[in-house]
C-alpha positions in Angstrom: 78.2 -117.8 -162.9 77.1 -120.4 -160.7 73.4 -121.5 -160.1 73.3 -121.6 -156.9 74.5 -117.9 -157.3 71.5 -116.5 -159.1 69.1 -118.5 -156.6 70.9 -116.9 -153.5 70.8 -113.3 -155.2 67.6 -113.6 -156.1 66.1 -114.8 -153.0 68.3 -111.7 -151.4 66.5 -109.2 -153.7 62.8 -110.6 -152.6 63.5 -110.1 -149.3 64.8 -106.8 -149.2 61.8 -105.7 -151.8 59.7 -106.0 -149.4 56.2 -107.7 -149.6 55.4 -109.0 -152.7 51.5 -109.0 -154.8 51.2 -113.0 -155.7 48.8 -111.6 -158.6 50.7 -109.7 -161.5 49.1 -106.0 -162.1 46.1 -106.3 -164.7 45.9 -104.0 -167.2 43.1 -102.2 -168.8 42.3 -101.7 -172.5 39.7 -99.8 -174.3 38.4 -102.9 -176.1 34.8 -103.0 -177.9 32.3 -105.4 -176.7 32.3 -107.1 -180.6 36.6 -106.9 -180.0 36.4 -109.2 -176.9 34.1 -111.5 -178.4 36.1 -112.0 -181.5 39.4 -112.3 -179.0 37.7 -115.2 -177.3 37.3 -116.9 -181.0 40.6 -116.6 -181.8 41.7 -117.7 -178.2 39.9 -121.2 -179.2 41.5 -121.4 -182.2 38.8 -120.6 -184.8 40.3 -119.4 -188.5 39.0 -115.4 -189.6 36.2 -117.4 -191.8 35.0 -119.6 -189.1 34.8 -116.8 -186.8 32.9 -114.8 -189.2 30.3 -117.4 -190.2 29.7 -117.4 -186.3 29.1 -113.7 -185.8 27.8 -113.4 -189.5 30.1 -111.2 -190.3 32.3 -111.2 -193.3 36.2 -112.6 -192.9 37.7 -108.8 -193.7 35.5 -107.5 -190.6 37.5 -110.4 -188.3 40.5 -108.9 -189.5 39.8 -105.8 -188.6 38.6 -106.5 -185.2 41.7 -108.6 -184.8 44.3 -105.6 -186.1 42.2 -103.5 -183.9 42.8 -105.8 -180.1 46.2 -105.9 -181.7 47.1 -102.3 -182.1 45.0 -101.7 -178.6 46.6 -104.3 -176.7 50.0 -103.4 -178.1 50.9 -106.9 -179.1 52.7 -108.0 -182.4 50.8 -110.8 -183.3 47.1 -112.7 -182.5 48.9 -115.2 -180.4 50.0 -112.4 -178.2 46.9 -110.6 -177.8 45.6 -114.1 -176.7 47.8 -114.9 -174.1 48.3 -110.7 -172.7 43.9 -111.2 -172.7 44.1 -114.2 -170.9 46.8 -113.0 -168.6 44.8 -109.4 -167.9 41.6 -111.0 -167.2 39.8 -109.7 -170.2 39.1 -113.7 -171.4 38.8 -116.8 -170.0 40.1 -120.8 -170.9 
């Protein structure tokens, strides 16, 4: 199929949709005050033990905040949690 196709058909479909939100929908999770904190960490790259020695809490209590965001957020992985956090407005770069 042509390029030119798929950017003529997709133009088409945005017009006929109607008016469209510039800003995706954000999404709200039930995330602990100590989950977001720990979700900013990781967004900045810091390791489980670096986080911890911040907080002054022990590297297996990371871990477990960071399963937790994941299993809330419904990610697969840290990096994902980052950037769906990021994307819904519950962190900031």
């Amino acid at each position: 199929m042509p390029k030119f196709f798929f950017a003529e058909c997709s133009r088409d479909r945005v017009a006929d949709d109607g008016p469209q939100s510039s800003a995706p929908a954000k999404r709200t999770y039930s995330l602990t005050a100590r989950e977001i904190e720990v979700l900013a960490l990781v967004a900045r790259g810091k390791s489980a033990s670096e986080i911890g020695e911040t907080l002054r809490i022990t590297k297996r209590t990371v871990d477990a905040h960071v399963s937790s965001v994941i299993s809330k957020i419904g990610a697969v992985n840290r990096t994902q949690a980052v950037a769906m956090a990021i994307r819904d407005g519950l962190i900031k770069m």
